[in-house]
GUKEVEX-906386 format. One record per residue: x, y, z of N, C-alpha, C in turn; residue in three letters. Coordinates in steps of 0.1 Angstrom, whole numbers, plus 5000, padded with zeros to 4 digits. Layout:
XYZXYZXYZala;...
! end
This chain:
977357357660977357427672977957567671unk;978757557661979857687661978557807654unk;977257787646976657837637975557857650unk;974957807662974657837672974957917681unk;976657927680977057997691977558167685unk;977558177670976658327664975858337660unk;974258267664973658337661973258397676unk;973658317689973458357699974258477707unk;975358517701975858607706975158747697unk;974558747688973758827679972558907691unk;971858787699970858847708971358977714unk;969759017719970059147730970859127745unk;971459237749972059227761971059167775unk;970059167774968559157782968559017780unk;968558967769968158827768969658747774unk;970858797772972058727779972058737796unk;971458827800971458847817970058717821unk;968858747810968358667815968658497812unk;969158477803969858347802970858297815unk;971158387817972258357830971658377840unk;970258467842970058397856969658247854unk;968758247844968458077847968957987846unk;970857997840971757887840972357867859unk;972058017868972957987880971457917886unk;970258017883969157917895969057737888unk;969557687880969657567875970357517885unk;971657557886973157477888972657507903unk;971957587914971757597926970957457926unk;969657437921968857377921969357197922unk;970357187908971057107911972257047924unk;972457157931973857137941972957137951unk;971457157954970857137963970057017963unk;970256967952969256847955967956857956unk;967656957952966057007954965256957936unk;966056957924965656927908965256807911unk;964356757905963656647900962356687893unk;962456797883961656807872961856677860unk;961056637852961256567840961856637829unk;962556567819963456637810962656687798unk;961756697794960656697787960056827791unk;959856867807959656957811960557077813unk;961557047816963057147812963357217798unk;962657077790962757177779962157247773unk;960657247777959557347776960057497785unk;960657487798960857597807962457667795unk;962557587793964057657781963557727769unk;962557667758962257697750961457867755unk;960457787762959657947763960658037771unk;961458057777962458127785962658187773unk;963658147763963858177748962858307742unk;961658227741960458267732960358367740unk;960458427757959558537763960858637760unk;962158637761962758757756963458767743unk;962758717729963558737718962358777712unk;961158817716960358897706960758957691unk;961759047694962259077682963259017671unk;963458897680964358797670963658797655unk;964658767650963958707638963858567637unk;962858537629962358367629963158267629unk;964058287620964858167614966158157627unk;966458327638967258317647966458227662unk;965058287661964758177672964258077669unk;964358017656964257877656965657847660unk;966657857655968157817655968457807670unk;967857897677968557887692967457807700unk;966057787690965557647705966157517699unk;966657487685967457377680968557377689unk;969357467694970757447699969857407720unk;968857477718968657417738967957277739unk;967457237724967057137726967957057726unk;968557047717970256997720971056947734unk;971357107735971457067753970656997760unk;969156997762968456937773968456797768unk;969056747762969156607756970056517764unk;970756607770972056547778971356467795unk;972056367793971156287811971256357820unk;970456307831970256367843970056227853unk;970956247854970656117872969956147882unk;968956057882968056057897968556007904unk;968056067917968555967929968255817936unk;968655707934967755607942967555567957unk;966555487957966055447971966955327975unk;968055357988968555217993967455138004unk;967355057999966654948005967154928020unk;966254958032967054898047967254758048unk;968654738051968954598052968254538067unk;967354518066966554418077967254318088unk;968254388095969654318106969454438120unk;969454318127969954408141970554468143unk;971654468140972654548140972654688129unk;972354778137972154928136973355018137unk;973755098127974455188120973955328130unk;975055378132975155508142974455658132unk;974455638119974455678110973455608101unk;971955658098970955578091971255658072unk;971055548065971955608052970255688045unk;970755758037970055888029968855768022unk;967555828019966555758019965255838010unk;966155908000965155957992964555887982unk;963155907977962755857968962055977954unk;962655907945962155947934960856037931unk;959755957938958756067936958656047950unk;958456137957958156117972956856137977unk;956756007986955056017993955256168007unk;954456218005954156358014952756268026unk;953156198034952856158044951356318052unk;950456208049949656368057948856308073unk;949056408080948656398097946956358095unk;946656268100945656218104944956258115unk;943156288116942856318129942256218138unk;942856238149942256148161941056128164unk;941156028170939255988174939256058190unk;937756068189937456098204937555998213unk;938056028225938455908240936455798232unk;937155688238935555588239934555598251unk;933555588250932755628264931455578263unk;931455408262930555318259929255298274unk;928455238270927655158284927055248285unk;926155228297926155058298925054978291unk;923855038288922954988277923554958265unk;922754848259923154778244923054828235unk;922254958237922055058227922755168227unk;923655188238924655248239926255238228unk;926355118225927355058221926855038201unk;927555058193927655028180927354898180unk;926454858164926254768163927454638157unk;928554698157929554638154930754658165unk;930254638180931354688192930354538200unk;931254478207931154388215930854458233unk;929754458237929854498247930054468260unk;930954348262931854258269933354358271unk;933754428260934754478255934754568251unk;933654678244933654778237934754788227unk;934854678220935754678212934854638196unk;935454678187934754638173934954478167unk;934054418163934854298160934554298144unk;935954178142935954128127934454118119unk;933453998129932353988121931254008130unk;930454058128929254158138928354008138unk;928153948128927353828128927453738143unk;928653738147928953668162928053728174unk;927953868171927253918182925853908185unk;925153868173924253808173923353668181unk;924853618179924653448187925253428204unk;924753368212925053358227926253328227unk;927153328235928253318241928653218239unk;929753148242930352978247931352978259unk;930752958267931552918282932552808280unk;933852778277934652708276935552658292unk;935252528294936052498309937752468302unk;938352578308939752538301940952498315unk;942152388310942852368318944052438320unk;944252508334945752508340946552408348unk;946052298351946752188357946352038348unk;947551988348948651988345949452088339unk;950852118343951652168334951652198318unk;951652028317951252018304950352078298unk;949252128300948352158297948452328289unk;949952378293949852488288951552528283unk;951252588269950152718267948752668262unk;947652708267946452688261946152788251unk;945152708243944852788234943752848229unk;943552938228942753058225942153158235unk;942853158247942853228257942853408256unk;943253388246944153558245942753608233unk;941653518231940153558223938853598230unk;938853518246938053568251937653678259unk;936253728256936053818259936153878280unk;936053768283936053728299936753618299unk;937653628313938053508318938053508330unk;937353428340937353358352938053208358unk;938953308365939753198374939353148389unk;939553058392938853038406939752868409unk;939852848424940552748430939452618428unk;939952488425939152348425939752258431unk;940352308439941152228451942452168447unk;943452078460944752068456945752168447unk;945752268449946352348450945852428433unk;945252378425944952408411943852538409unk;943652558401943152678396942352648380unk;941252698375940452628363940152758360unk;940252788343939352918337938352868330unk;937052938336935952928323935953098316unk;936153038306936553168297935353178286unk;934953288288933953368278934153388266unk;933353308252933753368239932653418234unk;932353548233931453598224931853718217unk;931453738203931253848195932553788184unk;932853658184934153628178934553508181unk;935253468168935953268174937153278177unk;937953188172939353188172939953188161unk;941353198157941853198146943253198148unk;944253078139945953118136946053238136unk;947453338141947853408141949453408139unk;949953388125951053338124952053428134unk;952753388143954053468151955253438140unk;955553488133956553548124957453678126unk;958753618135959453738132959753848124unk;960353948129960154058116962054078113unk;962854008122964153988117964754058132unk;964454108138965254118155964754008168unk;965154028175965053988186963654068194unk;963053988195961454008201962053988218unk;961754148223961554218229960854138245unk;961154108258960454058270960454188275unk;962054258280961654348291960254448289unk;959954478297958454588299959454758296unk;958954838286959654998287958655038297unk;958955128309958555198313959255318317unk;958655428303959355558300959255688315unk;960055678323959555788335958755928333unk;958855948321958156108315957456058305unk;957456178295957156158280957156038268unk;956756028259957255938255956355888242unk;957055818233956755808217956755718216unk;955555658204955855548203954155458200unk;954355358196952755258196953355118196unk;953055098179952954978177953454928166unk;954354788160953654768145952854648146unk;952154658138950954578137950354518125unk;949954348127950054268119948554318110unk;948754348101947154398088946954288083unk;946254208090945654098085944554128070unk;943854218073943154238060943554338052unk;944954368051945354508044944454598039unk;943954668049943054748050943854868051unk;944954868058945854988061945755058076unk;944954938083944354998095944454908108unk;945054958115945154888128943654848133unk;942654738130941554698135941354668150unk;940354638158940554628171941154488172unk;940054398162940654248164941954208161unk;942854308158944054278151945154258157unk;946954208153947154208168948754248161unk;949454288170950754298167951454198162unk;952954238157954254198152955654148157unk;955954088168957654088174958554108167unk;959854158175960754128163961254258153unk;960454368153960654448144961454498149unk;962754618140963154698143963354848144unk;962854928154962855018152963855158157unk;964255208149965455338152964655478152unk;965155598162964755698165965955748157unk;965855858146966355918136966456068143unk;968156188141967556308141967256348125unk;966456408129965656448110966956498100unk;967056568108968356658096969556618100unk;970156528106971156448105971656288101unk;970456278106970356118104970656048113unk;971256098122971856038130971155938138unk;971555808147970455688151970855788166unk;969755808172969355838187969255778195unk;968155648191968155548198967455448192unk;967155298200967055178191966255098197unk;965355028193964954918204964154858192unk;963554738204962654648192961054598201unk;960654548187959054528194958654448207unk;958654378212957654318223956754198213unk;955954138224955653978209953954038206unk;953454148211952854188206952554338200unk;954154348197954454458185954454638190unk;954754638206955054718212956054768213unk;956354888207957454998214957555128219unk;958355218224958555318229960155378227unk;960155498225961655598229961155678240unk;961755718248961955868257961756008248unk;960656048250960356218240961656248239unk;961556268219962856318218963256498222unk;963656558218963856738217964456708201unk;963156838191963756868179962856798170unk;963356758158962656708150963156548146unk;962556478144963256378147962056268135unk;962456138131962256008121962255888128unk;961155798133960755688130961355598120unk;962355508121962455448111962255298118unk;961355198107961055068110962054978100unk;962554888108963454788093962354668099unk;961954608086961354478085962154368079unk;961954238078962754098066961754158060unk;962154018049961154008040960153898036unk;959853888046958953818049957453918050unk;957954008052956754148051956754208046unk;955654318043955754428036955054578039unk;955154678039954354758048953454768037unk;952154788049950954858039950554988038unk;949355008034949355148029949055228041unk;949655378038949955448053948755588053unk;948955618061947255728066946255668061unk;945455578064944355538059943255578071unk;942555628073941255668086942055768095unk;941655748107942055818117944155768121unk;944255888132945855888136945755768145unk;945355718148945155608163945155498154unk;944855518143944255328139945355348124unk;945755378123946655408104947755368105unk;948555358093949955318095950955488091unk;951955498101952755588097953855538084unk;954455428083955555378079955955408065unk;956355528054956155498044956255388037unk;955955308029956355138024957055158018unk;958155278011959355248004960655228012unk;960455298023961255418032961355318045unk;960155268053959755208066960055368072unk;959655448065959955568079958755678079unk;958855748090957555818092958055988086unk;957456068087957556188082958456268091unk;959256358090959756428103958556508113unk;959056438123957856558131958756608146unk;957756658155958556718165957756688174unk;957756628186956856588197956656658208unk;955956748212955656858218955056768234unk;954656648237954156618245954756398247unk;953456338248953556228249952656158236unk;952956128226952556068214952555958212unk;951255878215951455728216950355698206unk;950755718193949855688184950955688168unk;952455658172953455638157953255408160unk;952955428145952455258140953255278124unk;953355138129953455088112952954988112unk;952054938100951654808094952054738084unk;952054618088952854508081951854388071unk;952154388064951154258059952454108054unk;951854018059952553888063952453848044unk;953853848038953253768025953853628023unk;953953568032953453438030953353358042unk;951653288044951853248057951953118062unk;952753098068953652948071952452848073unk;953152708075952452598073952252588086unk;950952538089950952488104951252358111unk;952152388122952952258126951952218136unk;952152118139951652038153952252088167unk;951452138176951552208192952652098195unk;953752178203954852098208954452038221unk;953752098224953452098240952251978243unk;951751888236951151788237952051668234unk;952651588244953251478244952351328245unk;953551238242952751098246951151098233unk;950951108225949551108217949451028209unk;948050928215948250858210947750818195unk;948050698187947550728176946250738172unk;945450708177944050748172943650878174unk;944050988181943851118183944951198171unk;944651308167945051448157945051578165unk;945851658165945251788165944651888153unk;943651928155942651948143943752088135unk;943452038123943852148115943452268113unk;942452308119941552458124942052508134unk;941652598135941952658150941252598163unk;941652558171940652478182940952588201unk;939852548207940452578219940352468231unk;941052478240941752408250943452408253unk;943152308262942552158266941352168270unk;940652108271939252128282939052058292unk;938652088304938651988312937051948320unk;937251928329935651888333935252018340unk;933752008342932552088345932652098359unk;932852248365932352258383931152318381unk;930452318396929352338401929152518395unk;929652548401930652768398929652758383unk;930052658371929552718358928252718360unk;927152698368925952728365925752818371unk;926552898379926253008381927153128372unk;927553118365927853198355927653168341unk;926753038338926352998326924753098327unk;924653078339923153208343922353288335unk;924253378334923953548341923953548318unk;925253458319925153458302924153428296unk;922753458298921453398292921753318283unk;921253188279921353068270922553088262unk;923753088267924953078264925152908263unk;926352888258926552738258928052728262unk;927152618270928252608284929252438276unk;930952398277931352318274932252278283unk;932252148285933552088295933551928292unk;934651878297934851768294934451678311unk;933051628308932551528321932651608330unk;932551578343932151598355932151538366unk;931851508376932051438388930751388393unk;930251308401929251228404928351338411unk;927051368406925751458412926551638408unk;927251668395927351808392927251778378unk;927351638374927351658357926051708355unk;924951668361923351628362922951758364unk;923451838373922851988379923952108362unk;924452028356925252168351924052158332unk;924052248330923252268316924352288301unk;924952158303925952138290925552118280unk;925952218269925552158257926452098246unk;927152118249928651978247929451928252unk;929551798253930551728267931751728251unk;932851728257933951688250934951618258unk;934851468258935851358263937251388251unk;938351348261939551328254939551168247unk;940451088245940450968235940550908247unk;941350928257941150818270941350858279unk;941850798293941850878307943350888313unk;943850888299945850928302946151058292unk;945251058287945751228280945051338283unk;944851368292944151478295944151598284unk;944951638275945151718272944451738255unk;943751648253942851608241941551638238unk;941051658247939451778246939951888243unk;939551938228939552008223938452088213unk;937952178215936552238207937252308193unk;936752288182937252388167936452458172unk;937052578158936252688158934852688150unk;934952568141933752528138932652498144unk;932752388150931952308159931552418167unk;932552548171932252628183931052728177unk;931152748164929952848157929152748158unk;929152668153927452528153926652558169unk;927652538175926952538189926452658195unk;927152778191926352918191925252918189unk;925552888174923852898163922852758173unk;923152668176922052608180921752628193unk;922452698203922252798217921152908213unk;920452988203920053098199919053058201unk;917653118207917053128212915753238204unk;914953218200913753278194913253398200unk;913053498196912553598204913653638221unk;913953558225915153618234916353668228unk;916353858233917153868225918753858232unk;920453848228921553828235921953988240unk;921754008251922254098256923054068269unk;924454078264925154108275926454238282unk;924754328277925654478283925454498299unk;925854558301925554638318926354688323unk;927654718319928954738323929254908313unk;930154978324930355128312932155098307unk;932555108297933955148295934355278292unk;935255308296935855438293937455468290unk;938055548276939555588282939955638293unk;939055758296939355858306939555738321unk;940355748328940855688343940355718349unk;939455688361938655708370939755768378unk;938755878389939455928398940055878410unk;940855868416941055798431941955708429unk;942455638418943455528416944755528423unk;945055418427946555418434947655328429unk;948755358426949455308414949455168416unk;949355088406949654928408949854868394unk;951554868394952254838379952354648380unk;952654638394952854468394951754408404unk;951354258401949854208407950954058405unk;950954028420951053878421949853818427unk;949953678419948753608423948953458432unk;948753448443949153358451947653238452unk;947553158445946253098449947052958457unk;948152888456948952778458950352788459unk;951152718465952552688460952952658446unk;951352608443951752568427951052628420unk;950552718421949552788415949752918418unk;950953008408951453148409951353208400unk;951153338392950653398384951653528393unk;951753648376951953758376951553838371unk;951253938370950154038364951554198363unk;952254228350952654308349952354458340unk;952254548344951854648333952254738327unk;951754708313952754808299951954938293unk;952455028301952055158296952355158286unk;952555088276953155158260951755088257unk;951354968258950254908252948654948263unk;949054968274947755018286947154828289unk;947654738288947054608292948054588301unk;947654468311948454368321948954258312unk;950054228314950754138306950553998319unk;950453868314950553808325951853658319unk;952153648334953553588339952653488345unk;953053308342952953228352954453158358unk;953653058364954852958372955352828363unk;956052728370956052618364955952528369unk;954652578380953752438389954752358401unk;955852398402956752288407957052328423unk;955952458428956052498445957052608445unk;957552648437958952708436958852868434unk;957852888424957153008419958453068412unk;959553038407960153098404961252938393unk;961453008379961153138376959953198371unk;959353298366957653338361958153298348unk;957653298336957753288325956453318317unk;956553408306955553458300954453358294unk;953153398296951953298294952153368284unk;951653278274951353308260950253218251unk;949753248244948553138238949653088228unk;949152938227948952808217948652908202unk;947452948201947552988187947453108186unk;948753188188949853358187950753308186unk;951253278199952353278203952653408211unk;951853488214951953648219951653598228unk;952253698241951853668259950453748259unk;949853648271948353688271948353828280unk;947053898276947154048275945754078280unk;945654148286944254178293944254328298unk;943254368296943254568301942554558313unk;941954508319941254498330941654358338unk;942154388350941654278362941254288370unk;940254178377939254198388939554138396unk;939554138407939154068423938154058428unk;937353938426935953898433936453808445unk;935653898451935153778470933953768469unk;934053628470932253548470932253428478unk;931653378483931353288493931753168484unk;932553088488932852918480931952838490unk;930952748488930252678489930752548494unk;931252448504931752328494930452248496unk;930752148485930052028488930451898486unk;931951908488932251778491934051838488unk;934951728494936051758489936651808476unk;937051908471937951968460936851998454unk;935352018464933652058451933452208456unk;933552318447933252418454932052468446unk;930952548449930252638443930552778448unk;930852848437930853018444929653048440unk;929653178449927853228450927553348440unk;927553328428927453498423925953458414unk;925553428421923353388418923153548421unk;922053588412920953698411920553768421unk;921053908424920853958433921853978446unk;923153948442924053908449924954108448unk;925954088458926754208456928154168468unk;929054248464930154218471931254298469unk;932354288476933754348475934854258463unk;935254428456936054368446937254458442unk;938154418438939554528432939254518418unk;939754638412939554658395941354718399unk;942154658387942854718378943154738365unk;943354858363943054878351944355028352unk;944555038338945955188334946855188347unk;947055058355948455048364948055088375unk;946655108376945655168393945055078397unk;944855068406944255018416942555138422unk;941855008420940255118428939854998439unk;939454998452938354968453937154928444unk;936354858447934654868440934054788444unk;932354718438931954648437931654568429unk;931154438427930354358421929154348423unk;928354308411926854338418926054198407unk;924654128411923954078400922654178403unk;922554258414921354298417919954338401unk;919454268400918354348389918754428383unk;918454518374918354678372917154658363unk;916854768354915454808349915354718336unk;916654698330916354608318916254498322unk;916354408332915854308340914654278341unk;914454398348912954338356911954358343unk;912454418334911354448319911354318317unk;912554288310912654148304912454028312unk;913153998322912753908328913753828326unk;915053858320916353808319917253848324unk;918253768330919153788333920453908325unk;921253938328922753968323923553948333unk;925153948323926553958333926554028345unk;927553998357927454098366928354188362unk;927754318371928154448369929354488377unk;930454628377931054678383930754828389unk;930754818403930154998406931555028415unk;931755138415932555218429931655258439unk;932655278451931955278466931155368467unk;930655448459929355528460928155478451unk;928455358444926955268439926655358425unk;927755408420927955438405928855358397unk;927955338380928755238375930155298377unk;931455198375932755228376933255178360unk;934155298357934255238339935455158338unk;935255028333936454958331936954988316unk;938354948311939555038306938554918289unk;938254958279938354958264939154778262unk;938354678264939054538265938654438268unk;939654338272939454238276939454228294unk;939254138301938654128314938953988323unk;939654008330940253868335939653918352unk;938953768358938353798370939053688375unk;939653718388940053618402939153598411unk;938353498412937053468415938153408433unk;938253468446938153458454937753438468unk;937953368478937153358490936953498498unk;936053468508935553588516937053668524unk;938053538528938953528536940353618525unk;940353578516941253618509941753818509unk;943053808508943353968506943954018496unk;943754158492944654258487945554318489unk;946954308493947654438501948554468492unk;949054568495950254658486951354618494unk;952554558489953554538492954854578492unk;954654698484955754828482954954928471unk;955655018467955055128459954555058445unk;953555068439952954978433953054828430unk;953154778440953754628439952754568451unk;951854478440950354388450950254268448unk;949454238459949554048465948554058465unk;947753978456946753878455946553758465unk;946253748479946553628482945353528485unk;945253438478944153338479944153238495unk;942853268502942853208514941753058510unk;942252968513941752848510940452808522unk;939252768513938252748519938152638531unk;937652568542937852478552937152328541unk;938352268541937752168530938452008536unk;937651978544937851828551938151708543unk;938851618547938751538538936951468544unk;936551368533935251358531935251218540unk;934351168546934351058559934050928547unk;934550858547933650708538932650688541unk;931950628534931050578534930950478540unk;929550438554930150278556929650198544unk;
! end
């Protein structure tokens, strides 16, 4: 060293100034935390630093002095590491420093255009369901007719039912004694487990509703780690998420997901970090993949999003999660008493099912050679209804054992399919943009009985109706979140309807409602927390009277223009003439079902 340190004081005065600038921009570089060059690379920028001002060295002096810097750059250098977020609810006022070694540079993604489907079939992608304007997992479904499922709300027991939260339509309507029955629409898609796997917090009930601005989406379960929030795909509970200031770190604010992986902050001011803590039971997936609406923000080392600054209302920060390992499936709690010759199938199934009313042939109709399922019937409606599978339970004390797989449910598709007739069931427009005229309506109670109560509440962070039932007992209270059998997520719907149609009877607790061909009527649409007016209609239109087929009925506003329902699913309250709508405080509505004149029936002599 000592034979190094004359031959370097030998150099020109030029080469000692510049030596020292590059020993102070070093030691800045260092005290800033900004170095993370390779050492390999340091000593190339040293050597030639050397080489560019000793021209006139002599040889044997600039070899001597890149021996003595190679020397030096031999000495370590500590990187910084990544602390792993401890995955606990309990949140630090102070989120700790979170660099990474090589760092991912998160890039902004661009948005898709608002959707603005309908109403023709040719309107819609060949991979969008036009029930829903939504994309589905396998386009192959859309191909095949529908399945009208008769599913049970009474008994108690009977719920949570399962696969509710799949179909593309659901219709509710009164069958006397105070009860209520859905025949629920499955097309463009089956059913499927959806493991509900916490993410390590407390999964979220209250509804956010942010008074202003506000940040925020979703995290969301990437079933095909694709890196993309898909339409069929569905949220996460449970996660944790912190609102970060960027350059302090400081925790702002804190909340957690909702059971279908929903959250929000209040627009922050400044620049500010997303940070997601997961268990480990998950893992994030890969982040900006396609558009800003459908991608994950989360870095996967970090769970945190890039600093940004929210200039408005930003409801498009996600993170995606992929489940790595997914639990075994237990047996539904909620089926008691079973006996031993019955199983619950180890597929995905839906129900309970219950028996066939008169009502399904008139909306087995509109679904052209759809296939209609219930369990039995009643004397002179089994005969008038066009079933293509009856599904009895094991006996006449468990109601709750008709059950359709998701297998059995594609067989029956495929053999509904029809030659040269093709499945169209478009006629309906969707749109983001909100129709004009709306009047607020965040809560919808549904009164069809004492024992038959429903709530309809709505989550601007997610734009659906969340729904709340009873627990049958006259009481209506307390509501408790409906949720499907196979999620475990409360059931979710972007659109609700109010139909008034003439209930028919034909005998005690026998109703037929009238929505046959050609028909039209008064109806409420809610949809983005509004309230419209509208209509229902089966009247013909031009793709009709070509074909000579039927389709679904349509929705128009009071000037006999289609009216665009909201990007979704579609829940209809199939209602009497008698029945009302009224607002019962600032967005706060009563559904109230008026019961049809239904005698008891005379014996027979």
């Amino acid at each position: 060293m000592l034979l190094c340190l004359v031959g370097l004081l030998e150099s020109r005065s030029s080469w000692i100034y510049s030596s020292a600038l590059f020993n102070s921009n070093f030691v800045n570089k260092r005290l800033s935390g900004q170095f993370h060059s390779l050492k390999i690379r340091t000593t190339i920028q040293r050597v030639a630093f050397c080489h560019r001002y000793n021209y006139s060295m002599r040889v044997s002096l600039l070899l001597l002095s890149a021996f003595c810097l190679l020397a030096s750059a031999c000495q370590p250098i500590a990187l910084a590491t990544t602390p792993t977020p401890a995955p606990t609810p309990a949140l630090d006022t102070v989120a700790p420093a979170t660099e990474t070694p090589i760092p991912i540079t998160p890039t902004p993604q661009p948005h898709l255009p608002p959707i603005s489907l309908g109403p023709e079939l040719e309107n819609f992608p060949s991979n969008v369901n036009p029930l829903t304007a939504r994309e589905v997992e396998d386009p192959s479904w859309l191909g095949l007719p529908a399945v009208l499922v008769s599913i049970s709300n009474m008994p108690v027991t009977a719920r949570p039912q399962a696969g509710i939260n799949f179909a593309s339509w659901v219709f509710e309507f009164y069958i006397g004694e105070g009860a209520t029955r859905f025949l629920s629409v499955f097309y463009g898609n089956g059913v499927r487990d959806i493991p509900n796997v916490n993410a390590g917090c407390a999964t979220r009930e209250q509804i956010l509703r942010p008074q202003g601005e506000w940040i925020g989406n979703r995290v969301f379960l990437d079933e095909n780690a694709n890196g993309r929030a898909d339409d069929w795909e569905t949220g996460v509970g449970g996660a944790c998420v912190r609102l970060l200031d960027a350059a302090r770190r400081e925790v702002l604010s804190e909340t957690t997901t909702d059971s279908n992986g929903y959250f929000a902050f209040d627009r922050p001011s400044g620049e500010v970090i997303l940070q997601f803590v997961i268990n480990d039971k998950y893992q994030f997936t890969t982040p900006d993949i396609g558009d800003e609406d459908h991608d994950s923000d989360a870095d996967p080392a970090t769970g945190e999003t890039r600093p940004f600054t929210a200039d408005t209302t930003a409801s498009f920060w996600d993170a995606g999660v992929i489940l790595l390992e997914k639990p075994l499936p237990t047996p539904s709690p909620v089926v008691t008493g079973t006996p031993e010759n019955w199983f619950i199938p180890q597929e995905p199934y839906i129900g309970p099912i219950r028996s066939g009313r008169m009502t399904y042939r008139q909306i087995n109709y509109m679904f052209w050679n759809s296939c209609l399922v219930f369990a039995s019937a009643g004397r002179g409606i089994i005969d008038a209804l066009d079933a293509c599978e009856i599904i009895y339970g094991v006996d006449d004390y468990t109601p709750n054992s008709s059950l359709l797989t998701v297998t059995r449910m594609r067989q029956l598709a495929e053999k509904s399919l029809v030659a040269n007739q093709p499945v169209n069931y478009s006629g309906n427009i969707f749109s983001d943009e909100v129709p004009a005229g709306g009047i607020p309506a965040t809560d919808i109670s549904v009164y069809y009985h004492a024992y038959t109560q429903a709530l309809w509440k709505y989550d601007p962070i997610s734009g659906v109706y969340l729904r709340w039932r009873d627990m049958a007992d006259g009481t209506g209270q307390p509501l408790i979140p409906a949720t499907d059998r196979l999620t475990g997520r409360q059931q979710s719907f972007e659109n609700v309807i109010v139909v008034f149609a003439e209930h028919m009877r034909i005998r005690h607790n026998q109703f037929e409602i009238d929505l046959s061909p050609n028909q039209r009527g008064y109806a409420y649409l809610f949809r983005d927390g509004q309230y419209f007016p509208i209509h229902w209609a089966t009247v013909n239109r031009e793709w009709e009277k070509q074909s000579g087929l039927p389709r679904p009925m349509y929705f128009l506003d009071t000037n006999n223009n289609p009216i665009a329902l909201h990007p979704g699913r579609t829940w209809i309250h199939l209602v009497t003439p008698f029945s009302y709508v009224e607002e019962q405080a600032e967005g706060q509505w009563l559904i109230r079902f008026v019961q049809p004149a239904d005698p008891e029936d005379t014996p027979s002599p």
